[in-house]
Structures are given as structure tokens and as C-alpha cells.
N, C-alpha and C positions, 0 to 999 in steps of 0.2 A: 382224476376220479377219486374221488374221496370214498374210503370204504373201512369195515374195521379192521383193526390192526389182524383180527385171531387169521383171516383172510392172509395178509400178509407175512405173519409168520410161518404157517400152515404150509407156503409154499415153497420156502426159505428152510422149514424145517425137511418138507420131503425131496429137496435137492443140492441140501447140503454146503449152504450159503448164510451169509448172514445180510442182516439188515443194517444200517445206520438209522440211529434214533439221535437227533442232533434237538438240543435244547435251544429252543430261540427266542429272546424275547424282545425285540421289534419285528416290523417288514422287512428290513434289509435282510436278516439272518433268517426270516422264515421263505422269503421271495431266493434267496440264493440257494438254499438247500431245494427247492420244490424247481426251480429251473435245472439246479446240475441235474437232477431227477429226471427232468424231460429229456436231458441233452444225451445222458447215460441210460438211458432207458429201462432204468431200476424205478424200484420200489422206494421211500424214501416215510420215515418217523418224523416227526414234527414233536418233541419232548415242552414242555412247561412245567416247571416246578413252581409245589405252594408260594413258597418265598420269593419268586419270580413273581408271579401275580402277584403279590403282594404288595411289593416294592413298586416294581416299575411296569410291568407286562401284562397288566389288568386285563381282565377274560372279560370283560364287557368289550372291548377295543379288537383284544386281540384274537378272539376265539371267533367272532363271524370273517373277520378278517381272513386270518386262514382255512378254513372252509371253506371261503369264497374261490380263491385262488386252489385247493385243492379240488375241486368240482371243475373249473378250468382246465385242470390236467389233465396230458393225456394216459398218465401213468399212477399207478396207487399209491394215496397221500392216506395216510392215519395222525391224528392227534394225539397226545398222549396224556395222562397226568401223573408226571414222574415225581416216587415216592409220597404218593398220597397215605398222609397217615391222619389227619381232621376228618369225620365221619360228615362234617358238613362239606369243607370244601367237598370231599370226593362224590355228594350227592349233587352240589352247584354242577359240578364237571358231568355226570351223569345225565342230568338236566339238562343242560347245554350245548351236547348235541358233537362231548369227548368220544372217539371212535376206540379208545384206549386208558385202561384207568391202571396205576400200576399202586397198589396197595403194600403199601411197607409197615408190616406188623414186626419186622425180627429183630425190635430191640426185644419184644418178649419172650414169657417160654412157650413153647410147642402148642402148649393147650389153647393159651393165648392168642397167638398168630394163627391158628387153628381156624380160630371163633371169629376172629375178624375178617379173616380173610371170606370164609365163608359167607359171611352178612352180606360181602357187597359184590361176593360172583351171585346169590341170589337176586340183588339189586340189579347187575351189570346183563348178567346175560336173557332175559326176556327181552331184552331191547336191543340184542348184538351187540353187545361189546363184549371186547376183549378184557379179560383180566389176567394181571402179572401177579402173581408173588411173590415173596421174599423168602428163603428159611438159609441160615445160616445169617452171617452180618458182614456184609462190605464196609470198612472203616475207611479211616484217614490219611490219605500219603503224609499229612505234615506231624502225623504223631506215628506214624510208623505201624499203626496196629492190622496192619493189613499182615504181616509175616506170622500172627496168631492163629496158629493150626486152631482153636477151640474155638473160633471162629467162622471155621468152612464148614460149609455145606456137606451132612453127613450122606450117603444114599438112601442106607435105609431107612431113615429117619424124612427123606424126600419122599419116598415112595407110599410113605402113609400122607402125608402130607399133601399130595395130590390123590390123591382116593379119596379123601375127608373131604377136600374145599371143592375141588372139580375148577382149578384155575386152568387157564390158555396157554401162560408159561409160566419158566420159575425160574428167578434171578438167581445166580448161584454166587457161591463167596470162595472163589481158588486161589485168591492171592491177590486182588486186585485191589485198590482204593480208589476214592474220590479224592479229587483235587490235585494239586501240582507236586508230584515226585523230586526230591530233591534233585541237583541237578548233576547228570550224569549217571542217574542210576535209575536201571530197570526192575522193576516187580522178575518173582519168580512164581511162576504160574504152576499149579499143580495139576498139570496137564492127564495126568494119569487118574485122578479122582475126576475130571471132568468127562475122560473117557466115559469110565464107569456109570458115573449121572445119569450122561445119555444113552449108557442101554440099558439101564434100570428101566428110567422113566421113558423113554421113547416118545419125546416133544420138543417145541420149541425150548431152548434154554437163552438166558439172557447175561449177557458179562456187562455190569454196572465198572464204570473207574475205566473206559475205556482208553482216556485218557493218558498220554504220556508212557503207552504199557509196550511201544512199542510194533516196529509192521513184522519182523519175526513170532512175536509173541501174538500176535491180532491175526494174521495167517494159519499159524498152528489152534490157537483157541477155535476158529474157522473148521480147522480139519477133523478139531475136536469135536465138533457139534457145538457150536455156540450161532445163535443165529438172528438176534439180535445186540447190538454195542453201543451203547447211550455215549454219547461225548458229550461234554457240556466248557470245561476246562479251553480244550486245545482248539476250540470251534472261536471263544472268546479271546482268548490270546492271538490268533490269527486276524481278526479283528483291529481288535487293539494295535498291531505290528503294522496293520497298514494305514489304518490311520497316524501313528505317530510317525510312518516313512514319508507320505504324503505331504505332512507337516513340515517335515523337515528339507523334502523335495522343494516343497511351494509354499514358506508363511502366509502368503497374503490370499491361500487357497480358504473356501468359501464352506459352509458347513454339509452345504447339499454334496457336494465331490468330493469332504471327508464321509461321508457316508457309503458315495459310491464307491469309493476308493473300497471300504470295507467290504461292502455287500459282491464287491468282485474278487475279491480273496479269499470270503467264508467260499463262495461259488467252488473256484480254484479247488479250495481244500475237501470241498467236499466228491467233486469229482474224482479226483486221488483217492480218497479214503473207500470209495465205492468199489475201484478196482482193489484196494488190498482184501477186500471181503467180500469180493466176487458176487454183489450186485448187480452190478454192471450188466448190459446187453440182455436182462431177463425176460424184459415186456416191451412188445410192441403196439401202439394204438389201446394202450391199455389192458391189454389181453398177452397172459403167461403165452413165451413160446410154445409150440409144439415138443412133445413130451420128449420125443427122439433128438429135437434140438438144444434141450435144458444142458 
């Protein structure tokens, strides 16, 4: 069932769970994320960044594509459009029929990210959608700026920030980054300002850089109140690993069983990842447990 994401955090947020928002841009990786989904009987994010579409994962192809297959299921599918900051794309996406638009104003100041954000929850939500925002700034595992307190997401500076815009959630910045963590080292999370966030704001919150952060650190973010976790990284690495195993199993294997080889691994991983953020087992035939069973 395809439905908006604010739906699916909404429920995630009053039970103290998170979601997975898995970036995918073919079939294989959107068809394995929305199967583990059926087989886990979770909720499941479908993520697309501008630059995905741009490149390779073009929203003419891919965006009936998955809707298709999310209306198919029998568990809650959301689309998303991660880190939307082009005023066009994010209205293409609007158009189109995104269950999800996550608007990333925080390179700016306050007043700035303010004003944007606002424009396209006005845009966004006569039509159900969900809107994310950003305040604070998630950076870069490969230049390290993720360890910059001026950086993170302040509270009381959150708490105007959703009073002004009226977003669905709000991405926070505790120490995480996007991209690959050098190797062998974990982010340190400032679990205690996340505490805080969430009983400031009392909503969905969203940990961007999910990526490589770790399952102790993804567990505890969890217990923190974080309740959606974008991967995008560790979904494509997994990928990748099995296609060049495959490879290396079978040269003379053919391009369709390197595919499948992938498309059963992102699966794999995403089943796993469901259970470390307590997805897992929420919905049945499309409909939330009973409340005594949550």
C-alpha cells in the first residue's frame, strides 16, 4: 500500500521505533527493499536523491515504477525526495505523485531555511505529503566535519523552527555524516542532545548518515527517539559486494544473475537492518498491530 510517509512516521514516532529510508535507484534495489518489507512485515521508505535522478534513476522510469509495486503491497510503501533543495525539482516530485519530499534548506541561516521550508510544507501538505526538514547540518564522513558541535542541531532553535514551518519531521545533526567513514572508525553520537530534541519537539525525528554509524549506535539513536534512518552508502556497497562475489564465483555469469545476485543481498541487508530498528513485525495485511500488541 502506498501511502504518505507523515502516516508512516506518525506511527513509528508514537511507538518508539524507527523506520528505514533506503535510497534506491534501479528495480533491483527498490523491488528488494519493498519485498524484505512484505517478508518483515514493516513499513519501508523508498529514498531518491536529485542527483540520482539526475544521473541515472530518472523519475519518468522510476517513480511510476515504484508506486506501482508499492500499491501491490501489502505493507506501507512511501517515496521520498531526499534532500530536496531545487524549488523545481521538489515541485516535479510534488507533481508526481512523491508520498515524501524532504526539503534541505541548512546550508542556510535560520531565517533562510525558515522561508524555504515553509514555501513547500505550504505546497506539500494540501495534497498529504509529508515534509522533512533540515536545521542544523549533517556533513561529510570523508572530510570529517561531522565531529563540529556548530554544527548540530540546537533545541531551542528546533522548537521555533517547527512552530514557523509546520514540518512532519525534522532531520537532526548529533554527529552523523553522509558517505563512507573511514575504516574502522565509528561516529560518536550525541545521544544526550538527541534525548533532549525529542522532548522539546515531541515528533518524528530523522538521523541522515545512517550509514556505517553502526548497530550499537543505530539501536541507542532508536531508544533516543530517532525514527526514521536514510542509508544510502551501505545499501550500495552491499550491492556492489555481491555483485563482484558473484563475479568472482562465476566469470562466465550473465548480466541478469549479476543483478539478481544484488537485488538478493540489498534484500538480505535490508531485513537485518529492519530488526536493528525495530520495524520489524509492526503490520499485518497492511494495518498497524493492535495497540496492546505494538
Amino acid at each position: 500500500m502506498y501511502i504518505s510517509m507523515k502516516d508512516i512516521l506518525g506511527h513509528a514516532h508514537r511507538h518508539n521505533y524507527a523506520v528505514m529510508a533506503m535510497n534506491s535507484i534501479n528495480m533491483e534495489m527498490a523491488r528488494a527493499a519493498i519485498n524484505a518489507a512484505e517478508e518483515e512485515c514493516s513499513a519501508i521508505i523508498i529514498n531518491i536523491g536529485p542527483g540520482q535522478m539526475a544521473k541515472h534513476a530518472h523519475a519518468s522510469e522510476m517513480v511510476p515504477m515504484i508506486i506501482n509495486m508499492a500499491k501491490r503491497a501489502t505493507v506501507p510503501i512511501s517515496l521520498n525526495l531526499d534532500h530536496g533543495q531545487d524549488f523545481k525539482v521538489i515541485c516535479d516530485c510534488i507533481n508526481n505523485g512523491f508520498s515524501g519530499i524532504m526539503i534541505d534548506a541548512s546550508i542556510f541561516a535560520f531565517e533562510e531555511n525558515v522561508r524555504r521550508t515553509q514555501i513547500i510544507c505550504d505546497l506539500a501538505h494540501p495534497l498529504g505529503i509529508c515534509v522533512e526538514g533540515e536545521l542544523g547540518h549533517v556533513g561529510q564522513a570523508n572530510i570529517g566535519d561531522e565531529k563540529d558541535i556548530d554544527l548540530y542541531t540546537n533545541p531551542d532553535q528546533a522548537k521555533k523552527f517547527i512552530e514557523m514551518t509546520g514540518v512532519d519531521a525534522l532531520a537532526v545533526a548529533i554527529g552523523t555524516a553522509h558517505g563512507m567513514y573511514p575504516e574502522c572508525k565509528l561516529p560518536k553520537l550525541d545521544f544526550v542532545r538527541l534525548a533532549l530534541l525529542k522532548d522539546r519537539l515531541d515528533m518524528p525525528l530523522v538521523l541522515h548518515g545512517g550509514s556505517g554509524a553502526g548497530e550499537e549506535n543505530l539501536r541507542k539513536a532508536v531508544d533516543c527517539g530517532i525514527n526514521k534512518i536514510n542509508v544510502c552508502t551501505d545499501a550500495f556497497q552491499v550491492a556492489k559486494n555481491a555483485v563482484l562475489a558473484k563475479v568472482k564465483e562465476a566469470p562466465e555469469t550473465d548480466y541478469m544473475n549479476l543483478c539478481m545476485a544484488a537485488e538478493a543481498a540489498v534484500k538480505q541487508f535490508v531485513k537485518e537492518y529492519m530488526h536493528i530498528i525495530g520495524s520489524n513485525n509492526r503490520y499485518v495485511f497492511g494495518k498497524a498491530k493492535i495497540e496492546t500488541n505494538e
